[in-house]
Residue frames as qw, qx, qy, qz and C-alpha x, y, z in Angstrom:
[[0.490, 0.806, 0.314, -0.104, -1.75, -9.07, -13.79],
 [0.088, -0.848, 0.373, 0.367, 1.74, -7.56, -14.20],
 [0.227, -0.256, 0.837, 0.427, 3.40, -10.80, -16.20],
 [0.512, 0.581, 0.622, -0.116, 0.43, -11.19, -18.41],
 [0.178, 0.930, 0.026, -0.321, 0.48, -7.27, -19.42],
 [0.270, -0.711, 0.552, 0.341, 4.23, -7.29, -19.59],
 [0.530, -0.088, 0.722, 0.436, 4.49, -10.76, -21.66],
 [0.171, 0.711, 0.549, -0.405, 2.07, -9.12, -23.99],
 [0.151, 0.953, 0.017, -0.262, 3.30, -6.30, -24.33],
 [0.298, -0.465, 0.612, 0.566, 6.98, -7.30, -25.56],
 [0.517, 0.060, 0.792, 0.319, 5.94, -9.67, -27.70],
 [0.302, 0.727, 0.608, -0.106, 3.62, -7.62, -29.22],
 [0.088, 0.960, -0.001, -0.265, 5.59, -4.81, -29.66],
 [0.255, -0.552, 0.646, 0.461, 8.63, -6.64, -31.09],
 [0.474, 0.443, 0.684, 0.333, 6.68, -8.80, -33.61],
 [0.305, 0.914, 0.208, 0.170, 5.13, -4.93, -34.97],
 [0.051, -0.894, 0.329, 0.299, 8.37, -3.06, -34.44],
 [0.341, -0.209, 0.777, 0.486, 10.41, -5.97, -36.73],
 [0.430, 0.633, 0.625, 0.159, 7.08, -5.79, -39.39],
 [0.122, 0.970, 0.174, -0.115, 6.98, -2.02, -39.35],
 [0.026, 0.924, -0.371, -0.089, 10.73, -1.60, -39.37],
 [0.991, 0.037, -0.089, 0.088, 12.62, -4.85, -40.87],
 [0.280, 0.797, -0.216, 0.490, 15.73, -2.86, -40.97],
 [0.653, -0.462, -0.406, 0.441, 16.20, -2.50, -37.16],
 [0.171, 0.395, -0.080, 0.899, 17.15, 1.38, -37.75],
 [0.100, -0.401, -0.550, 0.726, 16.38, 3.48, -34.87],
 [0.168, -0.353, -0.568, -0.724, 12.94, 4.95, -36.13],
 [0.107, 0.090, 0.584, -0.800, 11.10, 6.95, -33.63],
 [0.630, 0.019, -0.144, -0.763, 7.68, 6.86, -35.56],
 [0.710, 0.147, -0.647, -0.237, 8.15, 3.14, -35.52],
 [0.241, -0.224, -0.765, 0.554, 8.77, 2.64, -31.68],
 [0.304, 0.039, 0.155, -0.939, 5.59, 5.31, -31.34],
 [0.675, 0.066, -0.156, -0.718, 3.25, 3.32, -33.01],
 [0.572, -0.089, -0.809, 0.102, 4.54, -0.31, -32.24],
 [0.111, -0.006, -0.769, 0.630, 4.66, 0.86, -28.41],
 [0.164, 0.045, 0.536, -0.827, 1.49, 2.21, -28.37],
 [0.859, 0.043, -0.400, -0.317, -0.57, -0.79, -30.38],
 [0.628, 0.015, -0.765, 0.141, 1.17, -3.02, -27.80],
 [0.036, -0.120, -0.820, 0.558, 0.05, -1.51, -24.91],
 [0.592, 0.127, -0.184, -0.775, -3.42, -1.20, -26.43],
 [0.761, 0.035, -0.646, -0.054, -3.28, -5.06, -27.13],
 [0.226, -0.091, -0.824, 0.511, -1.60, -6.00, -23.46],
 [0.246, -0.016, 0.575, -0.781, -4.33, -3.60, -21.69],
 [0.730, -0.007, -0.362, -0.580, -7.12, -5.06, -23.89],
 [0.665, -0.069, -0.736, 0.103, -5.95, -8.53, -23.44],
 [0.326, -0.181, -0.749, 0.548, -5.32, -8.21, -19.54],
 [0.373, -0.327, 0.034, -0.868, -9.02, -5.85, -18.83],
 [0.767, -0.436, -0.297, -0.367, -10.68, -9.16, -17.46],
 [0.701, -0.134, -0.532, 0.457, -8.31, -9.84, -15.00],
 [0.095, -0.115, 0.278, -0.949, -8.12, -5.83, -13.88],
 [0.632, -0.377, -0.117, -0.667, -12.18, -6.07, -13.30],
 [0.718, -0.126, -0.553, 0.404, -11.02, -9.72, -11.39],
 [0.482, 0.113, -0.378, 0.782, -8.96, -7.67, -9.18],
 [0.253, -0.412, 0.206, -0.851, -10.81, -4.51, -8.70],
 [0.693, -0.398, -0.569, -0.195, -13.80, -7.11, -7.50],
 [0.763, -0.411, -0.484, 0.121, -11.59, -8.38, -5.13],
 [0.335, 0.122, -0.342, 0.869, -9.43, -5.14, -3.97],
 [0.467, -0.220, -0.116, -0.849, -13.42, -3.66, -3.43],
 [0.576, -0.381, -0.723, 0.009, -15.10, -6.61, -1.03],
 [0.279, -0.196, -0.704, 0.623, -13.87, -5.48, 2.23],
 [0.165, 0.195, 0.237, -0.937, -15.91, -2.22, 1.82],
 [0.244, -0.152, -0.764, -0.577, -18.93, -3.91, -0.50],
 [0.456, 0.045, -0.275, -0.845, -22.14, -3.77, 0.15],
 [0.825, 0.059, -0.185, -0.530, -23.12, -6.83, -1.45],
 [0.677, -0.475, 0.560, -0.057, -22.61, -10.13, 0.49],
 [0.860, 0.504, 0.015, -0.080, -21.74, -11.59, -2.73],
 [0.419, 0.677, -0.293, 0.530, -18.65, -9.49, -3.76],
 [0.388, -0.710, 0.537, -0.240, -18.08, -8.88, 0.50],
 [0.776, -0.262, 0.574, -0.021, -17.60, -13.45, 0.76],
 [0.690, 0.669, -0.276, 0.015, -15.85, -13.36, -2.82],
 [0.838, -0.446, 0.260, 0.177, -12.57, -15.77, -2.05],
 [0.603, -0.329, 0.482, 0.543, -10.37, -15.35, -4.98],
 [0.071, 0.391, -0.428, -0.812, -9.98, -14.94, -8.31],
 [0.035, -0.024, -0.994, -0.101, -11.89, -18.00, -9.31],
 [0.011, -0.607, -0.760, 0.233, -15.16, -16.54, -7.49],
 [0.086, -0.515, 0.179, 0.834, -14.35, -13.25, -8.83],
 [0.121, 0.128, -0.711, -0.681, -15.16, -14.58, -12.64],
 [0.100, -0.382, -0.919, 0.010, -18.23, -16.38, -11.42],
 [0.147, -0.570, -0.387, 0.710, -19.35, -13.52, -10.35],
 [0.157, 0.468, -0.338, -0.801, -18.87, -11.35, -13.23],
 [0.064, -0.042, -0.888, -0.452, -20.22, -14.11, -15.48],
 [0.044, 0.599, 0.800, -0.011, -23.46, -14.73, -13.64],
 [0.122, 0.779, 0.317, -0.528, -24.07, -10.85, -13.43],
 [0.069, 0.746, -0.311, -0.585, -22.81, -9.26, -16.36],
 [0.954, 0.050, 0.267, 0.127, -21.72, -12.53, -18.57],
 [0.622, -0.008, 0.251, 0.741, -18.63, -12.05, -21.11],
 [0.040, 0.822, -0.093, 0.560, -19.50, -7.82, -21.76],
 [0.355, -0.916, 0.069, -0.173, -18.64, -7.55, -18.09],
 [0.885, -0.142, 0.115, 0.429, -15.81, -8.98, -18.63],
 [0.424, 0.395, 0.141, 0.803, -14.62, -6.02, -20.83],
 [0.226, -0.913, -0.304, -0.152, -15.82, -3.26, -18.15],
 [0.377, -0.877, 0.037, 0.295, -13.75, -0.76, -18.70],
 [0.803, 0.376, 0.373, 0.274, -12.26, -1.68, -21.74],
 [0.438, 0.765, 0.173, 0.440, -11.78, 1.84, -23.50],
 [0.320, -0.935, 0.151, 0.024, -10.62, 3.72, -20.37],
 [0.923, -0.233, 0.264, 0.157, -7.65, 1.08, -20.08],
 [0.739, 0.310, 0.430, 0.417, -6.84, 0.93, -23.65],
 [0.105, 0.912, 0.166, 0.361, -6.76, 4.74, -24.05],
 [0.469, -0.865, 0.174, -0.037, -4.46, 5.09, -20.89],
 [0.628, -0.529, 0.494, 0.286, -1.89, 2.54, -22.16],
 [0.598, 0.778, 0.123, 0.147, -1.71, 3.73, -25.71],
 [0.316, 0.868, -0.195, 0.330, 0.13, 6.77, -25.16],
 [0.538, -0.687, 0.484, -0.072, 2.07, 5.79, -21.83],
 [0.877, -0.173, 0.385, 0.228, 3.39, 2.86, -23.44],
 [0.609, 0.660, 0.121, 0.422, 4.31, 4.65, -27.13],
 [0.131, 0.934, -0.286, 0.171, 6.41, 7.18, -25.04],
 [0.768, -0.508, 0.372, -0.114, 7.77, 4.79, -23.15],
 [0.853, 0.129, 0.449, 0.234, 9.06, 2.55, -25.64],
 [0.298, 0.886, -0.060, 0.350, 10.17, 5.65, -27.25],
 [0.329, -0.874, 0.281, -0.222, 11.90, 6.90, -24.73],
 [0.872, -0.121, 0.458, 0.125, 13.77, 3.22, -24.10],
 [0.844, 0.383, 0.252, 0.277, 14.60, 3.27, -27.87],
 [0.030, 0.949, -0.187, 0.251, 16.10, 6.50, -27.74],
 [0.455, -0.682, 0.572, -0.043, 18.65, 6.07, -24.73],
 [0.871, 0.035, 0.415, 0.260, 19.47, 2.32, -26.33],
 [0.669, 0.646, 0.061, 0.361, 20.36, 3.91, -29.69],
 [0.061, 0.941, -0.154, 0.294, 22.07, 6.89, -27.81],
 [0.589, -0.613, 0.526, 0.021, 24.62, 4.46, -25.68],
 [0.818, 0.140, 0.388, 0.401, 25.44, 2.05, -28.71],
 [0.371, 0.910, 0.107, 0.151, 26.43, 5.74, -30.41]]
C-alpha cells in the first residue's frame, strides 16, 4: 500500500505545486496546500486497499469463518464486494483523508523549507 500512496502522492503534489506556483519560488502557502490535497488524494485513492489489509491483518482473531479462511488480497475484495459492494470499499474514507491532510501539508512543508534553506 506504501508505493501506491507514495506514487500518488508525488505526482499529485508536484502537478498542484507547479499549477499553484509556476514560478518554482519557495512559497510556504503553496507547499501547505499542494501537500495536503495530495495526501488527501493518495489516502482517498489508496482507502480500498487499507480496508484489503485491515481484512487480512484482522482474520487470525475473526470470528467469522469467512474473514478467519480469507487467503489474500484477492479474497479480501470478494469479500468486501459481496458484503458491503463498492461503499465498503470506501470504509473509512473520511478518517484517512482527514489524517493525511495535515500530516502530509506539514510534511511537505517542512521538506520545502530545509531544501530552500541548503540551496541558500
Amino acid at each position: 500500500m506504501t508505493v501506491p500512496f507514495t506514487a500518488v502522492q508525488f505526482t499529485v503534489y508536484e502537478q498542484l505545486k507547479a499549477f499553484l506556483n509556476p514560478v518554482g519560488a519557495y512559497s510556504p502557502a503553496t507547499h501547505i496546500v499542494a501537500g495536503g490535497l495530495a495526501g488527501a488524494v493518495a489516502g482517498a485513492v489508496t482507502t480500498p486497499l487499507d480496508v484489503a489489509k485491515t481484512i487480512l491483518q484482522t482474520r487470525g482473531t475473526s470470528a467469522d469463518p469467512e474473514i478467519r479462511h480469507c487467503k489474500g488480497l484477492a479474497d479480501a475484495f470478494r469479500i468486501i464486494w459481496t458484503r458491503d459492494g463498492l461503499k465498503g470499499f470506501a470504509r473509512g474514507l473520511a478518517p484517512r483523508v482527514l489524517t493525511f491532510m495535515p500530516s502530509n501539508a506539514l510534511c511537505w512543508l517542512s521538506y520545502e523549507f530545509f531544501k530552500a534553506a541548503i540551496r541558500d
